[in-house]
C-alpha positions in Angstrom: 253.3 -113.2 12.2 252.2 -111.7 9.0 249.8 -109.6 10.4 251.1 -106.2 12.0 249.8 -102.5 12.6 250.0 -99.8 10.1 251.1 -97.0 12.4 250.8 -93.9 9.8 247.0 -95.2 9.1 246.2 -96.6 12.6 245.0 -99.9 10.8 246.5 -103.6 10.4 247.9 -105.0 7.6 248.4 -108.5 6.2 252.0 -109.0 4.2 251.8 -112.6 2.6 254.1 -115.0 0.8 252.7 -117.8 -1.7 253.2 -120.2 -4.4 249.7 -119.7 -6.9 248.6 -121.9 -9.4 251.4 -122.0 -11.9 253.8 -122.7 -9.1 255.9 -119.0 -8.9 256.4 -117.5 -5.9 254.0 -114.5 -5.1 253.6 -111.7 -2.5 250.1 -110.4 -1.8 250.0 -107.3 0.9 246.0 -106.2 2.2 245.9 -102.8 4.4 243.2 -100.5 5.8 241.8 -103.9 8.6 240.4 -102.4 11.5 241.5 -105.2 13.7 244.2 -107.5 14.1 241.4 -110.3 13.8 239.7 -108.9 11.0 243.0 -108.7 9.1 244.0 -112.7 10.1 240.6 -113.9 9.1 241.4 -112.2 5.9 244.9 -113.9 5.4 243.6 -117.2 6.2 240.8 -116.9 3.5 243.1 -116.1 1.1 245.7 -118.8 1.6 242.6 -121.3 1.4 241.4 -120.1 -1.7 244.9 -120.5 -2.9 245.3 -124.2 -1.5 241.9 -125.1 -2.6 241.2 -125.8 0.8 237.2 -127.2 1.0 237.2 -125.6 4.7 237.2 -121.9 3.5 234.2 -120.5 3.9 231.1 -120.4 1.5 231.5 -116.8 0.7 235.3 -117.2 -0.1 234.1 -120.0 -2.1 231.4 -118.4 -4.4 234.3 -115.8 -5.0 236.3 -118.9 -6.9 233.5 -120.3 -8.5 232.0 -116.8 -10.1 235.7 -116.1 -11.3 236.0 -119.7 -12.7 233.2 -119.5 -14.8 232.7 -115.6 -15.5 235.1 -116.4 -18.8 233.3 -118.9 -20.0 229.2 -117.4 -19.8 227.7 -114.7 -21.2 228.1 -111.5 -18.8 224.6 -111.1 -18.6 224.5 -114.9 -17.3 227.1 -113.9 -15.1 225.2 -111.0 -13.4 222.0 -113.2 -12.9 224.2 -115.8 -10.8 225.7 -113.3 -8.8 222.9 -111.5 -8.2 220.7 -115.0 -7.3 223.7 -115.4 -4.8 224.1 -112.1 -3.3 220.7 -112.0 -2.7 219.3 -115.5 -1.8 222.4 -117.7 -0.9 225.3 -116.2 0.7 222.8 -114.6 3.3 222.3 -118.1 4.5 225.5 -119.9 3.8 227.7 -117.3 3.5 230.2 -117.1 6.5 229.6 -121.5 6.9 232.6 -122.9 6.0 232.4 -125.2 2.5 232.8 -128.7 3.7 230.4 -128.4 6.5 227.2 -127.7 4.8 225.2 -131.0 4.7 221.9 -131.7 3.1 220.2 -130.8 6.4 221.6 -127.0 6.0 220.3 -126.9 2.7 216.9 -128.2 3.8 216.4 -125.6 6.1 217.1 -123.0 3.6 214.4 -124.4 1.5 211.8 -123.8 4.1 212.7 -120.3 4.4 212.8 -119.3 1.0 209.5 -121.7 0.8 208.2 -118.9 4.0 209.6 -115.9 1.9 207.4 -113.4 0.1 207.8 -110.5 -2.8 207.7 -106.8 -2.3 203.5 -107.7 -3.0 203.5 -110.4 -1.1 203.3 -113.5 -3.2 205.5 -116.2 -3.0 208.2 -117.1 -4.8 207.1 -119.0 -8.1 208.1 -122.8 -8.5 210.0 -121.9 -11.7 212.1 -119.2 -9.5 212.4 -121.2 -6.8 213.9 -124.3 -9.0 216.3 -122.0 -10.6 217.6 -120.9 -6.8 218.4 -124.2 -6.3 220.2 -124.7 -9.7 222.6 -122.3 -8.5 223.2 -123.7 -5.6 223.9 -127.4 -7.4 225.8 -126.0 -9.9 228.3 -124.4 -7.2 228.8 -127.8 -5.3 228.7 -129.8 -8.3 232.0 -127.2 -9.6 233.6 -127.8 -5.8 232.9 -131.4 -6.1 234.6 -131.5 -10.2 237.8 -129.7 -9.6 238.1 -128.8 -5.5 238.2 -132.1 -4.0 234.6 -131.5 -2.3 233.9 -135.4 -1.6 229.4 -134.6 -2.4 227.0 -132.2 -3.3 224.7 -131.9 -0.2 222.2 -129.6 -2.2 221.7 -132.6 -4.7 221.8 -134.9 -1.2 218.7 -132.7 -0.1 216.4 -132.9 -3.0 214.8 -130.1 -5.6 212.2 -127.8 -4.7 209.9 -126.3 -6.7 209.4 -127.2 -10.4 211.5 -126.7 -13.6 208.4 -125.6 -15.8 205.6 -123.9 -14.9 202.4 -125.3 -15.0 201.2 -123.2 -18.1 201.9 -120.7 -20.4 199.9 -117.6 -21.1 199.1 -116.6 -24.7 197.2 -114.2 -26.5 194.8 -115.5 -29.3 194.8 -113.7 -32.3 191.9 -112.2 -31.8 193.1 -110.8 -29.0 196.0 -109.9 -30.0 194.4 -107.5 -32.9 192.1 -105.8 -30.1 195.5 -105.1 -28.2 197.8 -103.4 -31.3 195.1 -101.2 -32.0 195.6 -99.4 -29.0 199.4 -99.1 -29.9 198.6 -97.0 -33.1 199.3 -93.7 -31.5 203.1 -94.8 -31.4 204.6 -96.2 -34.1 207.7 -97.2 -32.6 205.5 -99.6 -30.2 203.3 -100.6 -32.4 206.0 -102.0 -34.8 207.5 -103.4 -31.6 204.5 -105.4 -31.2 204.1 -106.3 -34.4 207.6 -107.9 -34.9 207.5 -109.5 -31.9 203.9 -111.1 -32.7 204.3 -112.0 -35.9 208.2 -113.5 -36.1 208.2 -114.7 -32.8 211.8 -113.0 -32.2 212.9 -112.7 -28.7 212.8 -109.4 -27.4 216.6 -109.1 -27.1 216.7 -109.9 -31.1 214.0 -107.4 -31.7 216.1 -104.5 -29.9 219.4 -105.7 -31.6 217.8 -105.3 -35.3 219.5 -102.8 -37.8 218.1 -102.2 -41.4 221.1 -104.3 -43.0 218.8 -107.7 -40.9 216.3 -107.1 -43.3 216.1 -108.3 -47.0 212.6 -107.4 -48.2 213.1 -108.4 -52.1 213.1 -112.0 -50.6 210.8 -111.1 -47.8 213.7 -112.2 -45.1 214.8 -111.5 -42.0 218.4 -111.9 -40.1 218.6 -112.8 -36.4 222.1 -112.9 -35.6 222.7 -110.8 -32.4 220.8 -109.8 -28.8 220.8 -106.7 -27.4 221.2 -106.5 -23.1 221.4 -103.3 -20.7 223.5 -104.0 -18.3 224.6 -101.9 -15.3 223.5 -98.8 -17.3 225.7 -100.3 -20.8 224.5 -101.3 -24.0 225.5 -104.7 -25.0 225.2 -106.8 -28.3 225.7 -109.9 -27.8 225.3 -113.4 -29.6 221.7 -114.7 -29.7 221.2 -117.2 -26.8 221.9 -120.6 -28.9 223.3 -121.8 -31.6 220.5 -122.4 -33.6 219.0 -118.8 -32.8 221.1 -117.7 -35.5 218.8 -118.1 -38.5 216.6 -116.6 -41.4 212.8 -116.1 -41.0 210.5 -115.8 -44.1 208.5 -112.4 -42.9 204.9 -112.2 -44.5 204.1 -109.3 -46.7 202.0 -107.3 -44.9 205.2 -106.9 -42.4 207.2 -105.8 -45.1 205.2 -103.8 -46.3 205.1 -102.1 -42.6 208.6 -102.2 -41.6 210.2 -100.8 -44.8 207.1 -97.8 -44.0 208.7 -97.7 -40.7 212.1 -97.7 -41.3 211.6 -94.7 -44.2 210.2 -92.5 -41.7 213.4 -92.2 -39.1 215.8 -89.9 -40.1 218.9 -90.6 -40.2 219.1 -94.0 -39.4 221.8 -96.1 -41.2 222.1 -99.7 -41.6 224.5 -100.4 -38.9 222.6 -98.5 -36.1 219.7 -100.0 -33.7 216.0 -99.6 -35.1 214.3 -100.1 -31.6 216.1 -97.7 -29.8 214.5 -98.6 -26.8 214.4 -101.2 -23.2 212.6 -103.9 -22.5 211.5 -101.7 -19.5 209.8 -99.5 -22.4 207.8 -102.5 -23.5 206.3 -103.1 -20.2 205.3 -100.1 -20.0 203.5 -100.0 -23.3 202.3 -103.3 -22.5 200.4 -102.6 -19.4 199.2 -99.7 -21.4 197.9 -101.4 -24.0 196.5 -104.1 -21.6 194.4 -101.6 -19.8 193.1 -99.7 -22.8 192.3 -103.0 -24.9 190.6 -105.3 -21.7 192.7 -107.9 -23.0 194.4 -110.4 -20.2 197.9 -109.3 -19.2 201.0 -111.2 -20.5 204.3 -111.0 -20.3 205.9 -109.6 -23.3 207.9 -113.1 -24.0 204.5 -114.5 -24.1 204.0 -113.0 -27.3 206.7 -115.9 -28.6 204.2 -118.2 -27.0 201.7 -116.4 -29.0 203.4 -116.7 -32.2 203.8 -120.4 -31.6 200.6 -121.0 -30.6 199.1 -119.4 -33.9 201.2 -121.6 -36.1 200.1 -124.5 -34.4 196.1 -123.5 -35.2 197.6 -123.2 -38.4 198.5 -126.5 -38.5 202.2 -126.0 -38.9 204.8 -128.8 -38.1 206.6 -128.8 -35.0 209.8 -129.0 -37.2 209.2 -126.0 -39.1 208.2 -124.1 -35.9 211.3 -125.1 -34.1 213.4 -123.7 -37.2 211.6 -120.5 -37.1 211.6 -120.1 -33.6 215.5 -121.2 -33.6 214.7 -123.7 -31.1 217.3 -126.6 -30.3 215.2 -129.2 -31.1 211.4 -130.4 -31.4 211.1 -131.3 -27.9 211.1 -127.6 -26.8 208.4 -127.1 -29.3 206.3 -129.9 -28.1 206.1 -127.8 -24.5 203.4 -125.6 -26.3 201.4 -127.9 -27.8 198.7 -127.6 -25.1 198.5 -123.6 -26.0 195.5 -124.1 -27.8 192.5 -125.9 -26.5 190.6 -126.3 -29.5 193.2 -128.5 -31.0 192.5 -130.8 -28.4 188.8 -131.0 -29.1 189.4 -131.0 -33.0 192.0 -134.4 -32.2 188.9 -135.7 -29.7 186.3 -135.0 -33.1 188.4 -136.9 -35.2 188.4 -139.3 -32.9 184.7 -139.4 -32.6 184.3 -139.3 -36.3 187.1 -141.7 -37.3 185.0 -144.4 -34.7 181.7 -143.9 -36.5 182.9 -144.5 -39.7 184.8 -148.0 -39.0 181.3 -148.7 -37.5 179.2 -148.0 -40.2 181.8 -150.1 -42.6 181.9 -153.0 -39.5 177.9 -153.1 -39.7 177.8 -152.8 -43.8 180.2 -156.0 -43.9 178.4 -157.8 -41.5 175.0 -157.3 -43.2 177.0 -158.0 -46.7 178.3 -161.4 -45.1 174.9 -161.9 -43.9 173.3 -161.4 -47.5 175.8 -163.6 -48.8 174.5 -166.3 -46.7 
């Protein structure tokens, strides 16, 4: 029996030997169980995970797959997933052993997160809700690639909610200009704002800048890191793809601003953080804003909707606008193509107009052929 009592401490203990993974002979020793079942349970969970056995439970098994994958993500990745988990999965599944979850389980957890509500009482979005459920796949799709699960009842059971929402908010230019004016009174804000309007950066990029990004004889700007608060740490990071590494041409009137900007704070050298603030800051100034301008509320990632929308009434291709936003491809682009109405109606006009000119030229052949007659 390898489970015994602890008779200084007045608790049980678990003393364990194993082969792991690389096949060398371990020992693993647990202490301070209040029970002789607690401390059993605990031994057999651990000689599962280290069998890969599919009949630990879920909890034991969202262990393995966080520390199977927490190598290869970003850590901020990593703390959304087990966040998502502690709080939305493993209260349902979470003492269920692995292998006896079926697509009927995962049903009914649907329906309750379907029934759930927010601290103001709205339900859970359909984006949200679709990105639960990724979570969920993506744990039985890892049990099913390397532990022998035989299928994914999550996949079994069908999606809910939707991968994209239905649409984006954006602020006009008009409006925009009506909302910066109220950010005047702080310059650190308002450049901020401006950045993020007219480049289209993300807002981790905008926090990561440091002078040396900037290249203002050649009007250029350098996104090559993100910055992320995490657990109370600063983090710079890569950006989020590959392609978000990239050069955008600034115009001059942001040039003009930012080298103003960056003149005026002491001290500051070209290695250290220009926005020396959170994107908790931003909301903050952005309800602020909101309230003193009357414009609509966005989020503050909306202003890269923004920017793309404006370079699409500019006519810009999606090409170009998928290099400048450091998109991975065009198709991303073509999401915001229905940002602005007005294109719409300009394609419908052409329409209109391209009709009534092939029948003017229809009639003035046919009355040509008739002449000719």
């Amino acid at each position: 029996m390898s489970a015994s009592k602890d008779q200084k401490r007045g608790t049980w203990k678990v003393y364990i030997r194993y082969i792991d993974w690389r096949g060398e002979k371990q020992i693993k020793t647990k202490r301070g169980f209040a029970t002789k079942r607690e401390a059993l349970q605990w031994e057999r969970e651990f000689l599962q995970k280290q069998s890969k056995d599919v009949n630990m439970s879920f909890k034991a098994f969202t262990e393995i797959y966080l520390r199977d994958i927490k190598p290869r993500i970003k850590y901020s990745t990593y703390l959304g997933k087990k966040n998502m988990f502690e709080s939305k999965i493993l209260p349902y599944f979470g003492k269920k052993a692995l292998a006896e979850i079926k697509a009927s389980d995962v049903i009914q957890w649907q329906n309750e997160l379907l029934q759930q509500r927010d601290e103001e009482g709205n339900a859970y979005t359909p984006t949200y809700l679709r990105t639960i459920q990724n979570q969920l796949s993506a744990l039985f799709n890892h049990a099913v690639k390397f532990y022998g699960l035989p299928v994914n009842p999550s996949a079994q059971a069908g999606k809910m909610g939707k991968s994209n929402a239905k649409a984006m908010l954006f602020w006009t230019q008009d409006e925009y200009l009506q909302f910066i004016q109220t950010m005047k009174e702080k310059p650190l804000s308002y450049y901020s704002f401006e950045m993020l309007y007219w480049t289209g950066i993300r807002v981790g990029e905008l926090l990561a800048l440091t002078p040396s990004d900037f290249d203002f004889k050649n009007r250029l700007l350098s996104i090559s890191k993100s910055y992320q608060r995490l657990e109370g740490k600063d983090y710079i990071t890569e950006p989020k793809t590959e392609q978000s590494n990239r050069t955008i041409a600034m115009p001059d009137f942001l040039c003009v601003e930012m080298e103003d900007f960056l003149a005026s704070l002491y001290g500051l050298e070209l290695d250290m953080r220009i926005f020396q603030v959170t994107k908790s800051y931003l909301h903050h100034e952005m309800d602020r804003g909101c309230k003193q301008s009357g414009v609509k509320r966005i989020r503050i990632h909306d202003l890269r909707h923004s920017h793309v929308a404006h370079l699409i009434e500019l006519g810009f291709s999606p090409v170009a606008i998928a290099e400048r936003l450091g998109h991975k491809g065009i198709s991303i682009t073509y999401m915001y193509a229905h940002l602005y109405p007005s294109k719409r109606q300009e394609l419908a006009d052409k329409l209109g107009e391209d009709r009534e000119k092939a029948e003017k030229l229809a009639e003035k052949n046919l009355m040509e052929g008739h002449e000719n007659v």
